[in-house]
C-alpha positions in Angstrom: 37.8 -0.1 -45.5 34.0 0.7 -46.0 31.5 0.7 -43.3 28.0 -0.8 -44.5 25.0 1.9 -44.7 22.6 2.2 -42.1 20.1 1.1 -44.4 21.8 -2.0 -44.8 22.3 -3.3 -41.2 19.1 -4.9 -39.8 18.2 -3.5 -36.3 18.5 -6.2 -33.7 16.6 -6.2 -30.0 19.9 -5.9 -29.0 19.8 -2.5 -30.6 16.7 -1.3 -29.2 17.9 -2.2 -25.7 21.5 -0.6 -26.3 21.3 2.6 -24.0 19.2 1.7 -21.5 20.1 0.7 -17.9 21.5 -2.8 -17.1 18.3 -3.3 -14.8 15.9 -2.4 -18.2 18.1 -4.6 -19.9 17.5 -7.6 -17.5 13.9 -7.1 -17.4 13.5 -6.7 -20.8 15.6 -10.1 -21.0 13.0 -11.8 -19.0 10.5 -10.7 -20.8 11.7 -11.7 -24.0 12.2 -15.2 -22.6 8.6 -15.5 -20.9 7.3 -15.1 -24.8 9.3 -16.7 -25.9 8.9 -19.8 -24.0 5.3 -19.6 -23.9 4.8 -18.7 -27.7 7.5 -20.9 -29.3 6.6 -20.0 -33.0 6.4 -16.0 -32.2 9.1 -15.0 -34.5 11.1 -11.8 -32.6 11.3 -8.4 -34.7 12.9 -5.1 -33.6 11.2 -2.1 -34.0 13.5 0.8 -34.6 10.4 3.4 -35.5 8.7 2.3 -32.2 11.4 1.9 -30.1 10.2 -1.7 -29.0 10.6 -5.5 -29.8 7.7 -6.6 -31.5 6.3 -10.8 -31.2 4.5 -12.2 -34.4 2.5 -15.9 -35.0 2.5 -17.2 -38.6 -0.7 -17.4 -38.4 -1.8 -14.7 -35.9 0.4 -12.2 -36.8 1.7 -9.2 -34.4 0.2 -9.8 -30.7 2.4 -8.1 -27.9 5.7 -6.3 -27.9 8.3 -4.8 -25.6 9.2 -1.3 -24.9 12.1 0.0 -22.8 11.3 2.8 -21.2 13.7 4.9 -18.9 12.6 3.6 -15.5 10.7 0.4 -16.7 9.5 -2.2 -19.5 6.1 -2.3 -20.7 4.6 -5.6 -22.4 2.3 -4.0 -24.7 -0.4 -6.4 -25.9 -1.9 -5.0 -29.3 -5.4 -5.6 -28.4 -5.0 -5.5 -24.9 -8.0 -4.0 -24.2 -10.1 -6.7 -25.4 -8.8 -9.2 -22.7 -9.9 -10.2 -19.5 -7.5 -9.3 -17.1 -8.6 -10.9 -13.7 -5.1 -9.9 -11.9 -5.2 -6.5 -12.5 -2.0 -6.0 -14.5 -3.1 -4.5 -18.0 -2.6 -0.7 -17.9 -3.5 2.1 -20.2 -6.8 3.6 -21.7 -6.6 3.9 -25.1 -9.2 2.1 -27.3 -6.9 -1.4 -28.2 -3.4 -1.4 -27.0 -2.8 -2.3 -22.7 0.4 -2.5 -21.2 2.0 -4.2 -18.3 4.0 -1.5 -16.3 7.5 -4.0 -14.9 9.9 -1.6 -12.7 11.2 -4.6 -10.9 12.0 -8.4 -11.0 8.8 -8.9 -9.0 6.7 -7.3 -11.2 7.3 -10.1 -14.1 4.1 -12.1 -12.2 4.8 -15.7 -14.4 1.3 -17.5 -14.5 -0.8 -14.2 -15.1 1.5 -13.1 -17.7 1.4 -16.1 -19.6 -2.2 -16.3 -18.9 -2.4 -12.9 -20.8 0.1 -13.9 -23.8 -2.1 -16.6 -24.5 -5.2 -14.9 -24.2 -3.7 -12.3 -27.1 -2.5 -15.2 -29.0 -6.0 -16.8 -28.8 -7.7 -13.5 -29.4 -5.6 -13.1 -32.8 -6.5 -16.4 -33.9 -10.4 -15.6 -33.2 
């Protein structure tokens, strides 16, 4: 029997996520569903290279992602930096890209989070 190439199986987020702890897992879970719910059209993309799970609009293109990291999630917003972040989540200082740092199920925040999705999405669309 013959195995298919590596080059031929499509990386999954369920890949990405393989690994990590089952808390990462279940944040990264909730995550995932806060986009998705609040971005319906986002298609979902893993992101071997990058380690994370990438969210794209057909019109908009890439706007936020996920990345597992040993001892929490970040939701990465691409141009993060550019948003007004009233609640104080957005870490990072490099010149586009923020981050939300979750460690725990508190930290997923629902309003302000979504608040901040849609102000990426909005900002792409600009």
């Amino acid at each position: 029997m013959t195995t298919p190439s590596s080059a031929s199986v499509e990386t999954t987020p369920e890949h990405i996520l393989l690994g990590h702890s089952p808390r990462i897992q279940a944040l990264a879970a909730r995550l995932r569903g806060l986009v998705r719910t609040t971005v319906p059209d986002a298609t979902e993309r893993a992101y071997p290279g990058w380690h994370g799970i990438g969210y794209r609009h057909p019109q908009c293109g890439y706007f936020c992602g996920i990345f597992p990291q040993e001892n929490s999630v970040w939701l990465l917003f691409e141009y993060g930096a550019l948003l007004a972040d009233p609640e104080s989540l957005l870490e990072g200082n490099s010149k586009q890209t923020r981050y939300v740092d979750i460690r725990r199920q508190q930290d997923i925040r629902v309003r302000p989070i979504k608040r901040l999705i849609k102000a990426a999405l909005a900002y792409r669309k600009r």
